[in-house]
C-alpha positions in Angstrom: 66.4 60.3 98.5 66.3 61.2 95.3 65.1 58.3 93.6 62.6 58.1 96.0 61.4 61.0 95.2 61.5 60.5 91.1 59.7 57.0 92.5 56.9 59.0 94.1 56.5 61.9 91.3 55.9 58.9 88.5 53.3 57.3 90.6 51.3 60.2 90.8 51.9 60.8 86.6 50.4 57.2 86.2 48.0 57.7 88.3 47.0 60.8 86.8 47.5 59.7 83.2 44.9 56.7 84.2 42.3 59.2 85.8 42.2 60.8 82.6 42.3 58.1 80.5 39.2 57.0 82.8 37.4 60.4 82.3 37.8 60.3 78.3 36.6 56.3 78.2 33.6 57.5 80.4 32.6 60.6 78.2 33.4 58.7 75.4 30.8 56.3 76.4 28.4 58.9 76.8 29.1 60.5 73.4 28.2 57.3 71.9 25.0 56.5 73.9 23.4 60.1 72.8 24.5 59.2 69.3 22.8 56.1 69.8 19.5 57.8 71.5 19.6 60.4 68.5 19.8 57.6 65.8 17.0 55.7 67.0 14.9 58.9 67.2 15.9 59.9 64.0 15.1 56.1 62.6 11.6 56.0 64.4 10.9 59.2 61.8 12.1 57.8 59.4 9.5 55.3 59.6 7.1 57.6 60.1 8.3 59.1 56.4 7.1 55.4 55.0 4.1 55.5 56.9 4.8 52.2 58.5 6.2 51.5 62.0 6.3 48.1 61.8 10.1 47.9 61.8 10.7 50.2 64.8 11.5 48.7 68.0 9.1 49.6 70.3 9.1 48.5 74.4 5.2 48.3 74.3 3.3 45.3 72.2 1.3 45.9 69.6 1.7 49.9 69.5 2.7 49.7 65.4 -0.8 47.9 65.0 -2.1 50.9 66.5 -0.6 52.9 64.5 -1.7 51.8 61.1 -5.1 51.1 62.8 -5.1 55.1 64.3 -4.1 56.3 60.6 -5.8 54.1 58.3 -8.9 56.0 57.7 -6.9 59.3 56.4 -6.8 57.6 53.4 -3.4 58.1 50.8 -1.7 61.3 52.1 1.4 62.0 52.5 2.9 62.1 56.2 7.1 63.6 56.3 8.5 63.8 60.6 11.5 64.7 61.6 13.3 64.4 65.0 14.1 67.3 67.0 15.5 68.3 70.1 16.9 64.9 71.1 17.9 64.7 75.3 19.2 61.5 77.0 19.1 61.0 80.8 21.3 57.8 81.6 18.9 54.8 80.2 16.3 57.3 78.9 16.3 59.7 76.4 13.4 62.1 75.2 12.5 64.5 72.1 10.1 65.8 69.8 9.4 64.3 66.6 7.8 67.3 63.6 5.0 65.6 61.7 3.6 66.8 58.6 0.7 65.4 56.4 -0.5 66.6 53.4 -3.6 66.4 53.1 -5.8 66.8 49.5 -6.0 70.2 48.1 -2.4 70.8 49.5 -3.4 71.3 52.8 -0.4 70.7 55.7 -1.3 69.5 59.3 1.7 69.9 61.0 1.9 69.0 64.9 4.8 67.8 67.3 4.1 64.9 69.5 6.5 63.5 72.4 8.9 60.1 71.6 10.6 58.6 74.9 13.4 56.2 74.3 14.8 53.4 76.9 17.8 52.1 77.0 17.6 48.1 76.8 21.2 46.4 76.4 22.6 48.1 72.8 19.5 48.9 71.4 17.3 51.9 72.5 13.4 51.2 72.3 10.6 53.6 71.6 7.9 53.7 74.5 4.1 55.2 74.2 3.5 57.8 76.8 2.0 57.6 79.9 -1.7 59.3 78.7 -2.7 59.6 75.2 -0.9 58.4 72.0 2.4 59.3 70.2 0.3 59.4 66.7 -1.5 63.1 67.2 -2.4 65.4 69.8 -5.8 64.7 71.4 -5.7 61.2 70.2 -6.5 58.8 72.7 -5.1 55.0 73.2 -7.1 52.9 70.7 -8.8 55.8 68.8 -8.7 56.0 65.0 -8.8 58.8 62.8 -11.0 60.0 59.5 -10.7 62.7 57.2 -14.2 64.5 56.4 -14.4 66.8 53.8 -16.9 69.4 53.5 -18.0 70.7 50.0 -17.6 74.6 49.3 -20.2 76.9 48.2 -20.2 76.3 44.4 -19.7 79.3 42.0 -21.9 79.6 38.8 -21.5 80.4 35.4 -23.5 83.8 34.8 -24.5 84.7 31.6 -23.7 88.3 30.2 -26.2 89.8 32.8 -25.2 88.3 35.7 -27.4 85.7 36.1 -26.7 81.6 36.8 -26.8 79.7 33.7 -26.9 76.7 35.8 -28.4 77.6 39.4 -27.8 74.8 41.8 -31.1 72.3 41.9 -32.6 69.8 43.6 -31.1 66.3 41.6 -32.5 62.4 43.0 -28.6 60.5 42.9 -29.6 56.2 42.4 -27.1 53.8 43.6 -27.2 50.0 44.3 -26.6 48.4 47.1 -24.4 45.4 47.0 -25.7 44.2 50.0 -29.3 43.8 49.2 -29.1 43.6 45.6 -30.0 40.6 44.0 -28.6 39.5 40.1 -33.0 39.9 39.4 -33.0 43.0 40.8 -29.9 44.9 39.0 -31.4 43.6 35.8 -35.0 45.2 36.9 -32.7 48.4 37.7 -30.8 48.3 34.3 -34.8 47.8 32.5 -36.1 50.8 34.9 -32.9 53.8 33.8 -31.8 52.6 30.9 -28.3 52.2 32.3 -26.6 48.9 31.1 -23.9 47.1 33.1 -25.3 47.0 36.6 -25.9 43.1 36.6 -21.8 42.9 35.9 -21.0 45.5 38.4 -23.3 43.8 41.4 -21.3 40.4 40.2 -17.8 42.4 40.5 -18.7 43.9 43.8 -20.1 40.3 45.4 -16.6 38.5 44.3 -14.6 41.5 45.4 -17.0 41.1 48.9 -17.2 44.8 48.6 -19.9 47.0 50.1 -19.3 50.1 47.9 -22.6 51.0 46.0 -23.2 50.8 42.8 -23.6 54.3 41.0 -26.5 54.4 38.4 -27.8 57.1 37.5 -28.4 61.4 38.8 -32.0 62.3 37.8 -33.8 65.7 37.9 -36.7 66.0 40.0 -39.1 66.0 36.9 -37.9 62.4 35.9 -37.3 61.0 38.9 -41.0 61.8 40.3 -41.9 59.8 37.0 -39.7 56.7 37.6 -40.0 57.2 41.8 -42.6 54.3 42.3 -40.9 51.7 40.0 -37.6 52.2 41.7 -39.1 51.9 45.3 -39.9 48.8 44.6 -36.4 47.2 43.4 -34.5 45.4 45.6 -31.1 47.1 47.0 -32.1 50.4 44.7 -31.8 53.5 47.0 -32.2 57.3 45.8 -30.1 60.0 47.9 -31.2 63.5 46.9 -28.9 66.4 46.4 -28.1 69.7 44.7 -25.8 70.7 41.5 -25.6 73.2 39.1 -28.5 72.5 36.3 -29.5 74.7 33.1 -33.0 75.1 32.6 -33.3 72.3 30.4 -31.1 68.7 29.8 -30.0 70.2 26.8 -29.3 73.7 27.5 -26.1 75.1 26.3 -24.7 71.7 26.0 -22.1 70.4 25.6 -20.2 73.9 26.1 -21.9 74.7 29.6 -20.6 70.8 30.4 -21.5 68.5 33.3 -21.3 68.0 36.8 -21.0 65.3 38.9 -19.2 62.4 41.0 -15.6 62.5 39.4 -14.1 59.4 37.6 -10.5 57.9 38.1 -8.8 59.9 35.4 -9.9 62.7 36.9 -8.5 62.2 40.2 -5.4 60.6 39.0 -4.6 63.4 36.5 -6.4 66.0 39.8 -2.2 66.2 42.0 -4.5 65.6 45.4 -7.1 68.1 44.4 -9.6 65.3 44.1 -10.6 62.0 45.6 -12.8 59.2 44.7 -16.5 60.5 45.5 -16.1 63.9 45.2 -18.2 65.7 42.9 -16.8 68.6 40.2 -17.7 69.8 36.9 -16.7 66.6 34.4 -17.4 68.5 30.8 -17.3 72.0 29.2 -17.1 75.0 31.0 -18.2 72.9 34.3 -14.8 71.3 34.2 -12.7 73.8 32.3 -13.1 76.4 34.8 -13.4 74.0 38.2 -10.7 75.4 40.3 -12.8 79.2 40.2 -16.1 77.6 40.5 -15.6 74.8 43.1 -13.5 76.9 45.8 -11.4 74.6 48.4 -13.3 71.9 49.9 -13.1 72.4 54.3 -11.0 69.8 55.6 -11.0 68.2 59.0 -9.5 64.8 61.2 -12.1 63.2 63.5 -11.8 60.4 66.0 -13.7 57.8 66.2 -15.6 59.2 69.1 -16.2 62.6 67.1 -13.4 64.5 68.3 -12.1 67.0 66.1 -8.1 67.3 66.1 -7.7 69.4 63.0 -9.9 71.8 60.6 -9.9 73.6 57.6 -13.1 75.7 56.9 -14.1 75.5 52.9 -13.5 78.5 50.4 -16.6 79.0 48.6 -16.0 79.4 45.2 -16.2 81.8 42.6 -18.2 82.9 40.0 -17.2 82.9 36.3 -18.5 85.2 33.7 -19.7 84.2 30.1 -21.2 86.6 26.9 -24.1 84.7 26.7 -27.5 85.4 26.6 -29.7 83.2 27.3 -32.8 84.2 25.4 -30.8 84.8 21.9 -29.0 81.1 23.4 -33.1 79.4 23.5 -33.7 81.2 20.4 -30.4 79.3 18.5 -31.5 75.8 20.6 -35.1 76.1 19.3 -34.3 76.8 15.7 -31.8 73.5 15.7 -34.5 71.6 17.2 -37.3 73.0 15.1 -35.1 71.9 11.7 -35.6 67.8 12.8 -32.5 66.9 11.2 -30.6 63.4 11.7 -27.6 65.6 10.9 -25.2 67.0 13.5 -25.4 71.2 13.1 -24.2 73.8 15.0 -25.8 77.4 15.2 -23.8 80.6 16.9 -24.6 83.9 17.7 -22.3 87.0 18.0 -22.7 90.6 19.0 -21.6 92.8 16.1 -21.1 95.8 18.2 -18.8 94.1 20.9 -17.4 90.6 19.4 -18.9 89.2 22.5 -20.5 85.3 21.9 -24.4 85.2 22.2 -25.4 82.0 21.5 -23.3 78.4 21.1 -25.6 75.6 19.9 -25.0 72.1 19.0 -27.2 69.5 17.7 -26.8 66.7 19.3 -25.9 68.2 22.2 -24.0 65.3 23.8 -20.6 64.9 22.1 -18.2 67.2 21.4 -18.7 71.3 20.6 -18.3 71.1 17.0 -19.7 74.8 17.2 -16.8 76.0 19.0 -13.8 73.4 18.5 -15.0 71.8 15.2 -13.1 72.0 12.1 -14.4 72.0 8.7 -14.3 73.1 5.1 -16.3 76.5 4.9 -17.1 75.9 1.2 -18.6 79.3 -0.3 -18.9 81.0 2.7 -15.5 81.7 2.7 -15.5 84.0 -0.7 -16.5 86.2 1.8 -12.9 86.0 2.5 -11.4 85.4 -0.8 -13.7 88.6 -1.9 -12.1 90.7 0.5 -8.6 89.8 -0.9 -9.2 90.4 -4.6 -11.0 93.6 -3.9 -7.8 94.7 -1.2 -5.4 93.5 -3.7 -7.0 95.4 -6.8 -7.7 92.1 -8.5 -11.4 93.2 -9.8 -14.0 95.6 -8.7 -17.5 94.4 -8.0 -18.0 95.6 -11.8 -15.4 93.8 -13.5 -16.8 91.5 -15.6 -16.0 88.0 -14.7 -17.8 84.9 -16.7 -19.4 82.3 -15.0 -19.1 79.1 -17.1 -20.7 75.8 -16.2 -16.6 74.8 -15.8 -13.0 75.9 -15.3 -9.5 74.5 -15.6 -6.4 74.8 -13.5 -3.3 72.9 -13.7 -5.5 70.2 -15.5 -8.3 70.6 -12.8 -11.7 71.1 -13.7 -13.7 72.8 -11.3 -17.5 73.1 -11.5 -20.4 75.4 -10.0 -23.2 73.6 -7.5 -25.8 71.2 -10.1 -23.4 72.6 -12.9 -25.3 76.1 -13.0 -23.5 79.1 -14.5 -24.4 83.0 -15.6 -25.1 83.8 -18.8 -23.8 86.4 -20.9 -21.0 88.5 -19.0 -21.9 88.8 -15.5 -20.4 91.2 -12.8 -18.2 89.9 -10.6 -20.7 91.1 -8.1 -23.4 88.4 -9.9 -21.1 85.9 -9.6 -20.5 86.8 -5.6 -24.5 86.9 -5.5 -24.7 83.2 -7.0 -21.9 81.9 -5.5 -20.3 81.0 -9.0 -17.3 79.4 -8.4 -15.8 79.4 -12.0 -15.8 82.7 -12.0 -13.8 83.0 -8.3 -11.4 80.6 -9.4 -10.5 82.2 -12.8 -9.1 84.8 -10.4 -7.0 82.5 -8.5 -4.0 83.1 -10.4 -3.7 86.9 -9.4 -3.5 86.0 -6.2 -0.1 86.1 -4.3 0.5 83.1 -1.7 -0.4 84.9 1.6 -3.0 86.8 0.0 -6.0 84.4 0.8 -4.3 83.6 4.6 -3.9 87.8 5.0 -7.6 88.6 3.9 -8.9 85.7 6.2 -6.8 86.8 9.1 -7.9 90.6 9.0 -11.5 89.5 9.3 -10.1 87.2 11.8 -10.4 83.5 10.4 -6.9 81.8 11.4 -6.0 85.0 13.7 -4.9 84.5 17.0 -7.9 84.6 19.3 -8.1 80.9 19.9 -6.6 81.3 23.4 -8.4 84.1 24.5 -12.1 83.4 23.7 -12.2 81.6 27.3 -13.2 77.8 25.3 -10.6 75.2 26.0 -9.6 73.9 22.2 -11.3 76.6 20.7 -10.6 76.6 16.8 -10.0 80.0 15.1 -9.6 78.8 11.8 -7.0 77.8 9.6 -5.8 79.1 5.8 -2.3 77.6 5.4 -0.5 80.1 2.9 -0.9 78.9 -0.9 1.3 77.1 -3.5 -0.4 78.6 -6.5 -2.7 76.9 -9.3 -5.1 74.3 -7.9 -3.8 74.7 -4.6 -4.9 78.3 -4.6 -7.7 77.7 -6.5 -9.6 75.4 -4.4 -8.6 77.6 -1.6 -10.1 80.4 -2.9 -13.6 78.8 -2.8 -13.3 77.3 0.6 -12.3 74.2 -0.5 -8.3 72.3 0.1 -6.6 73.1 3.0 -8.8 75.6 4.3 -11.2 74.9 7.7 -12.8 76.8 10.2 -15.3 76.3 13.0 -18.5 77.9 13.1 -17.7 80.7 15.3 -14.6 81.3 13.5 -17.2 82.4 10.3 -19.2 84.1 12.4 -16.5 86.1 13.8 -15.9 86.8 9.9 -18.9 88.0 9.3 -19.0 90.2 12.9 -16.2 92.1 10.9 -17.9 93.0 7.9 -20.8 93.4 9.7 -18.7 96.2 12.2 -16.1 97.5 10.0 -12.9 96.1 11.8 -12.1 92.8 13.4 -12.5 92.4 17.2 -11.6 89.0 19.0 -14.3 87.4 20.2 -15.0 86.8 23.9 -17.1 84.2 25.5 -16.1 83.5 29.0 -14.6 87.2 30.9 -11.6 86.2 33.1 -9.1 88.9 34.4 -6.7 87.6 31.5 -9.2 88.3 29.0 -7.3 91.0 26.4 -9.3 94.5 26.4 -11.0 94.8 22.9 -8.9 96.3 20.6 -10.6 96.8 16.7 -8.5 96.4 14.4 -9.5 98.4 10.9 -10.3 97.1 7.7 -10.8 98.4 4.4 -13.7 100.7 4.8 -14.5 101.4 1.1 -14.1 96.9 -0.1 -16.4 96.4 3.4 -19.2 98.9 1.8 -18.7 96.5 -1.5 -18.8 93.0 0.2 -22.1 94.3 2.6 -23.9 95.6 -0.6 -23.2 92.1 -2.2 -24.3 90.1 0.6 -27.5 91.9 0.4 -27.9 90.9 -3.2 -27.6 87.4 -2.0 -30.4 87.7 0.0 -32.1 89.5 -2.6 -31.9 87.7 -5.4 -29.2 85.0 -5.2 -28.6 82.0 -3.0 -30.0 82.7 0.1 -33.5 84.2 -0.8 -35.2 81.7 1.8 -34.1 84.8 4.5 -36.2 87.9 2.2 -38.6 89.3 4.7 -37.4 87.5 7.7 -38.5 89.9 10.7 -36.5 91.8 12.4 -35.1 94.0 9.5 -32.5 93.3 6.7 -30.4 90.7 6.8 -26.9 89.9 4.6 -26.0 86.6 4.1 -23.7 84.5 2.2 -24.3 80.6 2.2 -21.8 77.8 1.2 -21.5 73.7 0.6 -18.4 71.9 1.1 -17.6 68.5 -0.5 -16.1 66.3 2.1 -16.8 62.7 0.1 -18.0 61.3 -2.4 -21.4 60.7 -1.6 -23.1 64.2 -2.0 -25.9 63.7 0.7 -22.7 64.2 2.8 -21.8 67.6 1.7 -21.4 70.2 5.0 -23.8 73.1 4.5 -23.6 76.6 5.7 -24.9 80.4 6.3 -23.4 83.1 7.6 -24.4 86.5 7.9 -25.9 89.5 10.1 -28.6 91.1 11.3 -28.6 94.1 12.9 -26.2 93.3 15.5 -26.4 89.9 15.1 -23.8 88.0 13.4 -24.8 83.6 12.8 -23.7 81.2 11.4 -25.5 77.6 10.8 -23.5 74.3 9.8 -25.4 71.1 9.0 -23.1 68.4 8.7 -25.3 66.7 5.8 -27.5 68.9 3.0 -28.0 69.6 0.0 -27.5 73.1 -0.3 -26.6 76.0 2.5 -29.8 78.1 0.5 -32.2 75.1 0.9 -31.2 73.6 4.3 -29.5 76.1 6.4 -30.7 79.8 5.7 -33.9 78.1 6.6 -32.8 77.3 10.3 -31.2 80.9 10.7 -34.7 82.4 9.5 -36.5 80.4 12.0 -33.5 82.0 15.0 -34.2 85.5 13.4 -37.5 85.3 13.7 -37.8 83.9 17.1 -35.4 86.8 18.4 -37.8 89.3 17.0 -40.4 88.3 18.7 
């Protein structure tokens, strides 16, 4: 009886051991088919990471065609998904799949759309649903999708009284058409704008069999009424009219104020997303330097192919930017370059002696670069201005002293001479020899100096101080006087020559400071990172000294071309720097003040700062007072 009953009791153990075993197998099973479901979710966005399905293995034909057909037209963006919430029901599973793209201008468009799985042997398959797409909400079967953008309301650079210094205006865009261009034609075209290339371009486009236009040319409505007839009748030319920001003339304030227009490759390369090719920013100057303020965020929006909207972003209109300019003192300084009719590059600025604030940047030519602002060259005599204000400081010689002017000087074995070999008779003041500009007599002084003395002097009046970054210029050059090694080292410093360089504003922001009393940074463009003014005092008693003897050069010494200019007095100091050998080479300057104008010219080829310069700063004076 009792082993029957032992018999009986390990039967039902067995038994029991096998149900459980059964029940484990069986959710084991099931462990491994949600795994499975979860997987293939989480592999399908991965593939969506890549932006191509076209390894997924999907239960309808055709569906990863659709998908790159669906997304092609938004372009390269970035697209991240992610699986979520994962739920398998025998053969079937279901979830949500978290997609992101990022769109230009770091914009995110973020959605969830449905993924249903099916069970088919050991391999779970991705199915479409029943209505709609799996790409994007709203998409239907067989749609595709394009991303518009829609330009901003374009800030403007405003001159120091608020108004635009380039308004938006009406501009006549020319472009060829690939399509009905002929090889005759594009060669008519290049004849009609003056734009070579064209024939090549057409050429490039026909063996790439692309349809893209050729760009040619932007025209102001002025010149494009003059060329409008001519262009009519070339084959595959076509004018599209539009708006951008324009000075008053081609040439105003260029090449600061810059350009604006399609961008190029660099710029969208070097843009992180913010641009894409045919968009149109500022390519030059301020117009580029200050694009993110001005240009806003373009609005941003996904469209079907039958016009329906499944995402949008309204633009951000930008922002204004504020410049120091003035626009008639600015004219005044582009009329007095153009009135000279020099072949020579030259530069004029302008400067508020009360504030430091920039008036008036003008270049000649004014395509290139803004040697006005960012150039760098030898300031020649100008900067005894400088080297006065250190001897004076430093108790070297009073304007008094006696200091001979001979034709020559040595030091070290140098000889140094005066302009065309002049020099003063008898025993001239060292306030003569400022007046002439006799550099004999500055470099016999030389050796007093101590090795920062010429770098501190220029500093205080701010040549080689620290205001390059703040002035609101991109590459703005404050100046540079590298501190001295003694003899001719020093000596040639002390006349401008050696290692010493400056841009035209840098000497006019010199001059500002003798013309105010103490140094203030200049400002051109006002941003909230723009320092607040703080003047810095200089010797009051040596500025008297230096003002008096910048009179006397007007007066009676180098610069006499600017007696009687109107407007009132003006102090002046004028300067030639040898940069070659050939003479006709020779950069030649005047700085100086008026009233509460502080200028500078530079000519990048003359004979003398008194003969070729002062007359080109007369003819600005003059023009300002009327």
């Amino acid at each position: 009886m009792r082993a029957r009953l032992a018999w009986i009791v390990a039967a039902v153990l067995v038994l029991a051991l096998g149900a459980a075993g059964g029940v484990w197998w069986w959710r084991q099973q099931q462990s491994e088919r949600d795994a499975a479901a979860r997987a293939a979710a989480e592999a399908y966005a991965s593939a969506w990471d890549d932006g191509d399905l076209s390894d997924v293995p999907f239960a309808d034909d055709g569906a990863a065609d659709d998908f790159a057909a669906a997304v092609e037209g938004l372009g390269d963006v970035t697209v991240s998904a992610s699986a979520q919430e994962v739920s398998r029901d025998d053969a079937s599973a279901e979830g949500q799949v978290g997609v992101t793209w990022g769109l230009p201008g770091d914009v995110e468009w973020s959605y969830t759309v449905p993924v249903v799985l099916v069970e088919q042997g050991d391999e779970w398959l991705v199915r479409g649903p029943e209505a709609g797409t799996s790409w994007a909400p709203g998409l239907e079967a067989g749609q595709t999708m394009t991303l518009e953008r829609t330009a901003p309301e374009r800030g403007d650079l405003l001159d120091r009284d608020g108004e635009p210094l380039m308004p938006q205006g009406a501009v006549f865009v020319v472009q060829l058409d690939p399509v009905q261009a002929t090889e005759e034609s594009a060669a008519e075209l290049e004849a009609a704008t003056g734009v070579d290339g064209l024939v090549d371009a057409l050429a490039e486009r026909n063996a790439a069999e692309s349809q893209a236009p050729v760009p040619v040319i932007t025209y102001r409505e002025s010149d494009y009424r003059e060329l409008e007839q001519r262009l009519d009748d070339i084959a595959g030319a076509f004018v599209t009219e539009s708006t951008q920001p324009l000075a008053s003339t081609r040439t105003f304030g260029q090449p600061l104020l810059g350009s604006y227009g399609e961008v190029t490759k660099e710029i969208v390369d070097d843009s992180g997303g913010r641009y894409v090719a045919g968009d149109r920013a500022g390519l030059s100057g301020l117009q580029r330097q200050y694009d993110p303020t001005l240009a806003g965020t373009p609005g941003l929006s996904v469209v079907t192919d039958t016009d329906a909207t499944l995402f949008e972003q309204d633009p951000s209109a930008g922002s204004d930017v504020e410049t120091t300019l003035d626009q008639t003192v600015q004219a005044a300084a582009e009329k007095a370059l153009a009135d000279a009719d020099s072949d020579a590059p030259s530069a004029l600025v302008a400067v508020d002696v009360t504030t430091g604030e920039v008036l008036a940047v003008a270049n000649s030519p004014t395509s290139g670069f803004d040697r006005a602002v960012t150039g760098r060259y030898p300031p020649g005599s100008t900067f005894k201005v400088a080297t006065t204000y250190a001897y004076l400081t430093q108790g070297i010689t009073t304007p008094d002293t006696v200091v001979p002017c001979p034709r020559t000087t040595t030091i070290d074995g140098r000889e140094f001479r005066n302009f065309e070999d002049e020099y003063i008779p008898g025993e001239p003041t060292f306030a003569e020899d400022f007046t002439q500009s006799c550099n004999t007599a500055f470099v016999s002084l030389s050796p007093e100096l101590g090795d920062d003395d010429l770098s501190t002097a220029a500093a205080a009046l701010g040549v080689g101080a620290d205001w390059g970054d703040t002035v609101g210029v991109a590459g703005a050059f404050p100046g540079s006087v590298p501190t001295t090694t003694g003899g001719t080292d020093t000596a040639a410093a002390a006349i401008g020559q050696g290692r010493d360089e400056v841009s035209p504003l840098a000497l006019t922001v010199m001059t500002g400071s003798i013309g105010r009393g103490t140094y203030l940074a200049p400002v051109l463009v006002r941003t909230e990172a723009t320092p607040a003014s703080r003047p810095e005092a200089l010797d009051g008693r040596v500025v008297g000294q230096i003002r008096s003897m910048m009179a006397s050069v007007v007066a009676t010494g180098t610069a006499t071309e600017l007696r009687d200019t109107p407007g009132g007095p003006v102090r002046a100091k004028t300067g030639t720097a040898q940069h070659g050998d050939d003479t006709a080479e020779d950069y030649v300057w005047v700085t100086g003040y008026q009233g509460d104008v502080a200028f500078t010219v530079l000519i990048e080829g003359g004979t003398s700062g008194g003969s070729d310069a002062a007359p080109v700063a007369k003819d600005f004076l003059s023009t300002l007072a009327r």
